[in-house]
C-alpha positions as CSV (number, residue, x, y, z in Angstrom):
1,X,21.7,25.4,-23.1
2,X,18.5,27.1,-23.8
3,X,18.5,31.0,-22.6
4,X,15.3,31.4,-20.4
5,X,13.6,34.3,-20.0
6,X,12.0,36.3,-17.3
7,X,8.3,37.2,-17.5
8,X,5.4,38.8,-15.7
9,X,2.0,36.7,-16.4
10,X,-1.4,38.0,-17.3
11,X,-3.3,37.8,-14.2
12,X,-5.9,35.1,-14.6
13,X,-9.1,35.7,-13.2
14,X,-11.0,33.7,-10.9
15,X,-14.8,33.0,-11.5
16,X,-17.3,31.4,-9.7
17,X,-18.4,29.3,-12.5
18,X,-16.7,27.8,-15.5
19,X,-19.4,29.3,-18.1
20,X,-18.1,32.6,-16.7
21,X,-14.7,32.5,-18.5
22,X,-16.4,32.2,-22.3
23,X,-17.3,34.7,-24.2
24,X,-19.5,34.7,-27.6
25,X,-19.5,37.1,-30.4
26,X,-22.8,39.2,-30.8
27,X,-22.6,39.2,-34.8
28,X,-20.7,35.4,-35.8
29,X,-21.8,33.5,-32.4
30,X,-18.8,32.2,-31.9
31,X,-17.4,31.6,-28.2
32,X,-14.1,31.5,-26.9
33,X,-12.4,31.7,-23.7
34,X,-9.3,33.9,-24.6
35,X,-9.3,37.9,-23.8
36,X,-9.0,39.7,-27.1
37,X,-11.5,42.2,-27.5
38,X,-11.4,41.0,-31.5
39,X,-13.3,37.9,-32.3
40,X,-10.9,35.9,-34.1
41,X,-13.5,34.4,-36.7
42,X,-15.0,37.6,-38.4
43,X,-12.9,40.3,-36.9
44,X,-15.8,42.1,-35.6
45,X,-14.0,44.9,-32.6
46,X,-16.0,44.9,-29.3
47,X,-18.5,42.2,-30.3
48,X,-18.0,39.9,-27.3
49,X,-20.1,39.3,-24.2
50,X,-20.0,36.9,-21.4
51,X,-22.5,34.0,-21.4
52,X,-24.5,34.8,-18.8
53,X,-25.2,38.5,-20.7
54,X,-26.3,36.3,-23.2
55,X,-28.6,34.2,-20.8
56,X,-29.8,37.7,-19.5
57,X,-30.4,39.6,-23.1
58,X,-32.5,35.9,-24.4
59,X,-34.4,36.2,-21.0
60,X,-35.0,40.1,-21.3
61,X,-36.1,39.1,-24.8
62,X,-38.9,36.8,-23.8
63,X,-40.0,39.0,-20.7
64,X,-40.5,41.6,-22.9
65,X,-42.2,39.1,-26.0
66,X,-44.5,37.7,-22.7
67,X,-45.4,41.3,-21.9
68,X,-46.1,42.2,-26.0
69,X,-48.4,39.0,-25.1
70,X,-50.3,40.2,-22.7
71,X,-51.1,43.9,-24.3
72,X,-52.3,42.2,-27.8
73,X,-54.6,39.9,-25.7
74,X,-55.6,43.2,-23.9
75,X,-56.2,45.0,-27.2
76,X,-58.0,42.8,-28.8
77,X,-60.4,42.0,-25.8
78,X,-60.9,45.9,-25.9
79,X,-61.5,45.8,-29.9
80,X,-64.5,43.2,-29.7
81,X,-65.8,44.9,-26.8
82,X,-69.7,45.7,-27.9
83,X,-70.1,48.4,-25.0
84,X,-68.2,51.1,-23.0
85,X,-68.4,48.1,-19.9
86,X,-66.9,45.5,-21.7
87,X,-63.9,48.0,-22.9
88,X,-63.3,49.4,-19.0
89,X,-63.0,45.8,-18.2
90,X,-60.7,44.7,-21.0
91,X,-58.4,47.4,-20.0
92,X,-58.7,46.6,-16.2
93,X,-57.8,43.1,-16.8
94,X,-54.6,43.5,-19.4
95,X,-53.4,46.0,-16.5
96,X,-54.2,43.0,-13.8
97,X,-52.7,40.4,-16.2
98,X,-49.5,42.6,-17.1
99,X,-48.9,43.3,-13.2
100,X,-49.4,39.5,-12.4
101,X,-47.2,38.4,-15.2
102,X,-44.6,41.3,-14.3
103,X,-44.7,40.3,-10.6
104,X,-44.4,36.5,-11.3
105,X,-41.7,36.8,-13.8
106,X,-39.7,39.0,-11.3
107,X,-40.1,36.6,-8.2
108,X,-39.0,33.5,-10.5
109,X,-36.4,35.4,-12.7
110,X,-33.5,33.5,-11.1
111,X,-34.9,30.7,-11.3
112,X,-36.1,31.3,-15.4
113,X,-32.1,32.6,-15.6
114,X,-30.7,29.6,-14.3
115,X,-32.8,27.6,-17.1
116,X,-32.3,29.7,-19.9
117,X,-28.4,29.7,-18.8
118,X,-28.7,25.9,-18.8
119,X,-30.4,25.6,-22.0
120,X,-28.2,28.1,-23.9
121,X,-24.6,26.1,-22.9
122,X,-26.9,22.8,-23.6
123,X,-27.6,23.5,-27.1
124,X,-24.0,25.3,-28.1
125,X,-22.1,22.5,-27.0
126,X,-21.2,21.7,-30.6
127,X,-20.4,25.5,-31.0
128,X,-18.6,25.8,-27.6
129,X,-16.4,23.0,-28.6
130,X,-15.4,24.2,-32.3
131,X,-14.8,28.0,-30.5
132,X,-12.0,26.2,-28.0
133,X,-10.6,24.6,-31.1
134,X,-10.1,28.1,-32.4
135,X,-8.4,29.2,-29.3
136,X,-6.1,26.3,-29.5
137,X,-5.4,26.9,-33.0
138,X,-4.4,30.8,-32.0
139,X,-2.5,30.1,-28.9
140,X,-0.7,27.3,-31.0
141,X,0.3,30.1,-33.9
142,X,2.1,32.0,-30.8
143,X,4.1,28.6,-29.9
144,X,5.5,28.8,-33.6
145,X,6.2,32.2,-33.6
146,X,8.2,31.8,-29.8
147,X,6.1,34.2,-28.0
148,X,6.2,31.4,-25.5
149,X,4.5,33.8,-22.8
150,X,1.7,34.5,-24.6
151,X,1.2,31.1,-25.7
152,X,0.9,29.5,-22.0
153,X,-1.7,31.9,-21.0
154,X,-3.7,31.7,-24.3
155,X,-3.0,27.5,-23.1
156,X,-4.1,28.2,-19.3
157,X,-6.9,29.5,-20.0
158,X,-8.1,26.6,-22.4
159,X,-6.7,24.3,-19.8
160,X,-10.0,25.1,-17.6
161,X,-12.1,23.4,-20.3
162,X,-10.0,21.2,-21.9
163,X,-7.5,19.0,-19.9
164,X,-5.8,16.6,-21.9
165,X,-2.0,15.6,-22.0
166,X,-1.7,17.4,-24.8
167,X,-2.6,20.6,-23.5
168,X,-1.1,19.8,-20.1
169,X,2.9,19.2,-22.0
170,X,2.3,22.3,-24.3
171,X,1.9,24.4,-21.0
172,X,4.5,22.5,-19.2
173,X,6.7,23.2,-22.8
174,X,6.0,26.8,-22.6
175,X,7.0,27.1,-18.5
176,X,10.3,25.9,-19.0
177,X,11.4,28.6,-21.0
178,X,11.0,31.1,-18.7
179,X,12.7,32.2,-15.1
180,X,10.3,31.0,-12.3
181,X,10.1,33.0,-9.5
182,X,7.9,32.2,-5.9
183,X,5.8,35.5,-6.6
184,X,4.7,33.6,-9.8
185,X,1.2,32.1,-10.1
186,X,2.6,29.0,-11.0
187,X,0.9,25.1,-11.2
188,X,2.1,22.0,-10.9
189,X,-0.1,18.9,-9.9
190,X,-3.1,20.1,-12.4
191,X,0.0,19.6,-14.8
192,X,0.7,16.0,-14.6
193,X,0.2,14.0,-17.6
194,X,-1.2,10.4,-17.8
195,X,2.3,9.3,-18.6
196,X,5.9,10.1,-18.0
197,X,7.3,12.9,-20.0
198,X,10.9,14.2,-19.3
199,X,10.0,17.9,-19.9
200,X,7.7,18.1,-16.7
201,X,10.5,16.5,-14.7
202,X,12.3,19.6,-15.6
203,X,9.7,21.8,-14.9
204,X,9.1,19.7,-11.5
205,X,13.0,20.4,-10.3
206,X,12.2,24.4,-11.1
207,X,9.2,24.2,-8.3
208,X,11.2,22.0,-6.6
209,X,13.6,25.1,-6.2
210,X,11.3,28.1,-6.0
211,X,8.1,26.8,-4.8
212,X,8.5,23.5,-3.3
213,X,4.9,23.6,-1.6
214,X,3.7,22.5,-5.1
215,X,5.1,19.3,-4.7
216,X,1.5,18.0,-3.5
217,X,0.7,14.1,-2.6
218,X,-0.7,14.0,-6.3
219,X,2.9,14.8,-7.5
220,X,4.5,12.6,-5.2
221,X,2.4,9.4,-6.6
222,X,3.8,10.2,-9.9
223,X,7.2,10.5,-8.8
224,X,6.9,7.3,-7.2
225,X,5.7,6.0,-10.7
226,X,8.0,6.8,-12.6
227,X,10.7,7.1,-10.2
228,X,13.1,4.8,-11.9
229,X,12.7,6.7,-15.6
230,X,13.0,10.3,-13.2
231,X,16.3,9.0,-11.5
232,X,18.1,8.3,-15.0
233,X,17.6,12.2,-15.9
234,X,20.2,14.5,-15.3
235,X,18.0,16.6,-12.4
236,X,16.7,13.2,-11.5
237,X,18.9,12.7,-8.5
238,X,17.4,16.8,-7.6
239,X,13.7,16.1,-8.0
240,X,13.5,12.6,-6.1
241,X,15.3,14.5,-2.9
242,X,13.0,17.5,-3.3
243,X,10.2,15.0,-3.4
244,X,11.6,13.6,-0.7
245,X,11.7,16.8,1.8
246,X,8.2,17.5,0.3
247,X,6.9,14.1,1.8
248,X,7.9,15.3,5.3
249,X,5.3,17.7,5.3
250,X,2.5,15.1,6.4
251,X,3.2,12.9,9.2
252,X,1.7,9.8,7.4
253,X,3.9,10.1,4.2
254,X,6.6,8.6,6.6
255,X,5.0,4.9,5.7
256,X,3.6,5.8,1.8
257,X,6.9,7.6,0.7
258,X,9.2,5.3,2.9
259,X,11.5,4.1,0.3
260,X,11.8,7.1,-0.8
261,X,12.9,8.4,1.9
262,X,15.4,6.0,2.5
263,X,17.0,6.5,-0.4
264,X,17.5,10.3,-0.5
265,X,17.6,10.6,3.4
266,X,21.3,12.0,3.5
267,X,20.6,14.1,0.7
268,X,17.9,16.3,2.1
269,X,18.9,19.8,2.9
270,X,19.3,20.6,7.1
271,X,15.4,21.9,7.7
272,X,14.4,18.6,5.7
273,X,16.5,16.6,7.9
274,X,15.3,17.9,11.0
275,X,11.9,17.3,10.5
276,X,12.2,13.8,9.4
277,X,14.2,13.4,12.7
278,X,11.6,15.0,15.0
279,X,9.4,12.9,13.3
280,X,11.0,9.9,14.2
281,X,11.6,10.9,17.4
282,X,7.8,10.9,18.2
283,X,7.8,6.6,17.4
284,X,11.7,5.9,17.5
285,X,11.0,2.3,17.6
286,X,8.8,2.6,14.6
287,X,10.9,2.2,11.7
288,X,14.5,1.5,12.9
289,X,15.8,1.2,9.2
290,X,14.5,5.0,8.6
291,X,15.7,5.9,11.9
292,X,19.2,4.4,11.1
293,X,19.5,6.5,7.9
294,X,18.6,9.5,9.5
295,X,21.1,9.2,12.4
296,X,23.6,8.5,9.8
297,X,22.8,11.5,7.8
298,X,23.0,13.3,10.6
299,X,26.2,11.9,11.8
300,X,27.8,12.7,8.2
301,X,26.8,16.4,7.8
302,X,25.5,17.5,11.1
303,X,27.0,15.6,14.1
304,X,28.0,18.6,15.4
305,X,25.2,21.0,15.1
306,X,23.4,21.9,18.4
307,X,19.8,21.3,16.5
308,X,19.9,18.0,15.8
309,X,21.9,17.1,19.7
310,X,19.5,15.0,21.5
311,X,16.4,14.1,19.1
312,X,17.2,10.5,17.8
């Protein structure tokens, strides 16, 4: 049996925009979306800034090109000035055509940010792409070297931009080699794969354990895929139950999750039980197969317990 291993997580942070989570070196251009305060390409220390910095110093950059502008048509009106007149009013209007421009470009700045922000991520597509290659290629030389903990949140944060199986089973690989705990900031449906692989069963009967309120609709409908293939695993019997009891937690799952609930009725822990009785109770003519297995559930583990006296 593999020894897991308890862990405390980097705390991820949340941004209001995806752009927000890259970074791009100042001296080699490239971007990543990883933490480390070393840029992984050339080495440079302290070289990173966010991408809207970026979208903020090219903006600055023009302002300040636009205003350079402005004075040299200023100066050179002044220069071929032929009398003291024509000089007053050179300088007059560079000051009026400065303050406009200034004025302007202040009132419209978010506006000029939002397209130079746009245009900067549009044109270093090619470069964002190769710089989250990078990042995989880093996180992936921690997975070799078993610093599983690392590795997943070198992979979580990738998984923002890229979510592909791959990525999705190298997390879920990484997870289930550590003690999960409900304080954890764990995931599960933005985990699911576009095909049935064993090891996020196992990760699925971990939540099912410690933070069953993971087990969303999205999970169920690929339980109920791949139901047969999950009931032939060793947990298998453990994850269709706790997808079972999960189902309860919507009224209307009663109908989509029926079989499923049929099958695993008697194996559903008491305050699972209960609430697919007092669920029935609400339409006991409903489903009278459903209702069946419950009373018999009840009648096998529970006949005697005052909470269920009286419901069905």
């Amino acid at each position: 049996m593999t020894t897991k291993t308890a862990v405390q997580f980097r705390k991820t942070q949340a941004t209001s925009h995806l752009f927000d989570r890259l970074k791009q070196c100042r001296r080699c251009s490239r971007y990543s979306c990883l933490w480390d305060d070393r840029c992984l390409s050339c080495e440079a220390e302290d070289s990173r800034s966010a991408v809207p910095e970026q979208a903020g110093a090219v903006l600055k950059h023009r302002r300040q090109t636009g205003m350079l502008a402005v004075g040299a048509i200023g100066a050179l009106a002044f220069l071929l000035a032929r009398n003291a007149e024509q000089m007053i009013l050179s300088v007059v209007g560079a000051a009026l055509l400065l303050a406009l421009y200034i004025f302007l470009h202040k009132r419209y700045e978010p506006i000029l940010y939002r397209r130079t922000l746009g245009r900067l991520l549009l044109q270093d597509q090619q470069k964002i792409r190769e710089g989250l290659l990078l990042d995989i290629d880093d996180a992936e030389a921690d997975l070799r070297a078993e610093d599983f903990k690392t590795a997943y949140e070198k992979f979580r944060e990738i998984g923002y931009f890229i979510q592909d199986d791959s990525i999705k089973i190298l997390k879920v690989y990484c997870l289930n080699k550590f003690i999960l705990r409900s304080d954890m900031d764990l995931e599960l449906s933005s985990l699911l794969p576009n095909r049935f692989d064993k090891d996020v069963v196992e990760y699925m009967h971990e939540i099912g354990k410690v933070r069953p309120q993971l087990i969303t609709r999205e999970v169920l409908d690929y339980v109920m895929k791949y139901r047969g293939m999950i009931e032939r695993l060793p947990e298998g019997r453990d994850v269709l139950t706790a997808a079972a009891g999960a189902a309860l937690r919507v009224k209307s799952n009663l109908h989509a999750y029926r079989s499923l609930l049929l099958d695993h009725a008697q194996e559903l822990p008491k305050e699972r039980l209960l609430r697919l009785c007092r669920l029935l109770a609400e339409q006991p003519d409903a489903d009278p197969e459903l209702t069946q297995k419950a009373r018999d559930a009840v009648k096998l583990k529970y006949d005697f317990d005052p909470e269920f006296q009286g419901i069905l």
